[in-house]
LUMKE-607956 format. One record per residue (C-alpha): residue number from 1; x, y, z. Coordinates in pm, whole numbers, plus 50000, padded with zeros to 5 digits. Example, Ala and Ser with C-alpha at 12.3 -4.5 7.8 and 13.67 -1.06 7.14 Angstrom:
BEGIN
@k = 1 | X = 51230 | Y = 49550 | Z = 50780 $
@k = 2 | X = 51367 | Y = 49894 | Z = 50714 $
# end
This chain:
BEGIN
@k = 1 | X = 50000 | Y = 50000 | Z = 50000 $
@k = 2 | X = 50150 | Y = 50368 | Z = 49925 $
@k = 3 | X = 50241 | Y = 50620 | Z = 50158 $
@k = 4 | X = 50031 | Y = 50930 | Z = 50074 $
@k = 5 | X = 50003 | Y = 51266 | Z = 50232 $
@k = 6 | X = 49797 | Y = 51542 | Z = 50148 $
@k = 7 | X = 49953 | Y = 51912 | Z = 50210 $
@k = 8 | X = 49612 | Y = 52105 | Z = 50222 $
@k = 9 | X = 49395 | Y = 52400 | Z = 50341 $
@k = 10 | X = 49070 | Y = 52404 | Z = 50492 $
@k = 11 | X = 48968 | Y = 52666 | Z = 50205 $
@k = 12 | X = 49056 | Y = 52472 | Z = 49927 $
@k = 13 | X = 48825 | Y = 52347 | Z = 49666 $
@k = 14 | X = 49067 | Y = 52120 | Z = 49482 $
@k = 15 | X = 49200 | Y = 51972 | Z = 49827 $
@k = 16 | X = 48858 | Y = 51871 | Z = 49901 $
@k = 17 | X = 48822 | Y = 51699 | Z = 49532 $
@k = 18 | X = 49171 | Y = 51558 | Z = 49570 $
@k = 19 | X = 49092 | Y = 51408 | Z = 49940 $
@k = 20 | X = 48680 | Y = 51293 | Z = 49791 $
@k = 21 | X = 48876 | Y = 51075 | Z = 49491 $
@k = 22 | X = 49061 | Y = 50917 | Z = 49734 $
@k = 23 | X = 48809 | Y = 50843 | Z = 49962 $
@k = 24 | X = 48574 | Y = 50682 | Z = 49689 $
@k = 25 | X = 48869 | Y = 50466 | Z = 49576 $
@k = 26 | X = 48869 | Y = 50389 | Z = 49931 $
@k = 27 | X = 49274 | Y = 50483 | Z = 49947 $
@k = 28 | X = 49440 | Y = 50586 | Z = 50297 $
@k = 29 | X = 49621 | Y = 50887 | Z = 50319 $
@k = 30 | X = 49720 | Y = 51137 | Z = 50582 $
@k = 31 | X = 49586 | Y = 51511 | Z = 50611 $
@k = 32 | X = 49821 | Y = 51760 | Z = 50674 $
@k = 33 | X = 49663 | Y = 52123 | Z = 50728 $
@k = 34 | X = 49921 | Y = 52338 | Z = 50628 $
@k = 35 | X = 49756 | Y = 52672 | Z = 50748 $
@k = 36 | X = 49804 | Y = 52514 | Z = 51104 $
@k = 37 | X = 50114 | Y = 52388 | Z = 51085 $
@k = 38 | X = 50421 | Y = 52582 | Z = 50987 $
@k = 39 | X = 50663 | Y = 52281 | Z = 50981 $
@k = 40 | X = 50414 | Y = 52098 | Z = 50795 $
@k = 41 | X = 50418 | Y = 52394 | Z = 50507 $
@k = 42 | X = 50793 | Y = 52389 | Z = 50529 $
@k = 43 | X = 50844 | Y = 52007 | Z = 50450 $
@k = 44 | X = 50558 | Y = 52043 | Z = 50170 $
@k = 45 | X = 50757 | Y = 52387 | Z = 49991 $
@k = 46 | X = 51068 | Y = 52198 | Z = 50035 $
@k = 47 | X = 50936 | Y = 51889 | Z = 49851 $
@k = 48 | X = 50726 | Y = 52075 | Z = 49611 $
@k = 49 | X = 50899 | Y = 52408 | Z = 49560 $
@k = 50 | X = 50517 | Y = 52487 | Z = 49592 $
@k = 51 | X = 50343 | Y = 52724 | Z = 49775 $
@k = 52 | X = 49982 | Y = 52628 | Z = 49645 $
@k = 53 | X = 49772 | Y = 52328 | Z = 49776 $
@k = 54 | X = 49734 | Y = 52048 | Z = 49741 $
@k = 55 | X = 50061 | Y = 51915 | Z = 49693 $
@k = 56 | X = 50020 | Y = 51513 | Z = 49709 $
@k = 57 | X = 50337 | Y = 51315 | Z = 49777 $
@k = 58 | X = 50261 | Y = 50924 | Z = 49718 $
@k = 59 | X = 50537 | Y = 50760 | Z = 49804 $
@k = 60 | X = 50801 | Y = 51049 | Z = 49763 $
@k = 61 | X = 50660 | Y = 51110 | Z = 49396 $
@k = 62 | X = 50489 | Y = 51483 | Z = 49409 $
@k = 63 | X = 50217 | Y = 51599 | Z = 49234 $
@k = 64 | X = 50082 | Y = 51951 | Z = 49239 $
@k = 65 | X = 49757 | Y = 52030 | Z = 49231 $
@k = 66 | X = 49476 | Y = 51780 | Z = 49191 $
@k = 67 | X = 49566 | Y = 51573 | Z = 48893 $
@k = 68 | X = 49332 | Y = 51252 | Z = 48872 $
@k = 69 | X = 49529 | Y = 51094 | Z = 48554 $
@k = 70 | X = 49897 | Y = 51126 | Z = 48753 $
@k = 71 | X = 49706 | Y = 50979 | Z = 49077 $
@k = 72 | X = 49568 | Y = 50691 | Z = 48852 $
@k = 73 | X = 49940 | Y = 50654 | Z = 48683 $
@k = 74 | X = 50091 | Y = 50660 | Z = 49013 $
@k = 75 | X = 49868 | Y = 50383 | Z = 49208 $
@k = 76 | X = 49794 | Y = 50208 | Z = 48945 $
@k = 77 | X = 49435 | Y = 50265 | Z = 48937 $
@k = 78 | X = 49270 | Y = 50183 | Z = 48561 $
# end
């Protein structure tokens, strides 16, 4: 099973869509509100070189922004 957090804000339309895909595929993954937490938006800028939301890292790969097609690519999901 992949290792997925989701770098998001409470605010955000596409981190809502992003987390809702996932949760009908019925895939894990960990929140991470980074309005709250200023280490949190760190890690995800440093990983991303981001400062939008969502950034999804699946298993160190990093996607940016809500992008169904690289989700499906990445897990495998046809």
């Amino acid at each position: 099973m992949a290792n997925i957090k989701i770098y998001s804000t409470p605010t955000c339309p596409w981190c809502k869509k992003a987390k809702q895909y996932l949760d009908e595929k019925e895939i894990k993954y960990e929140s991470i509100d980074v309005s709250l937490n200023q280490e949190a938006q760190k890690e995800m800028i440093d990983k991303s070189g981001q400062m939008g939301v969502p950034v999804i890292d699946i298993d160190g790969k990093i996607i940016v922004g809500f992008d169904k097609e690289e989700i499906n690519q990445i897990l495998n999901i046809k």
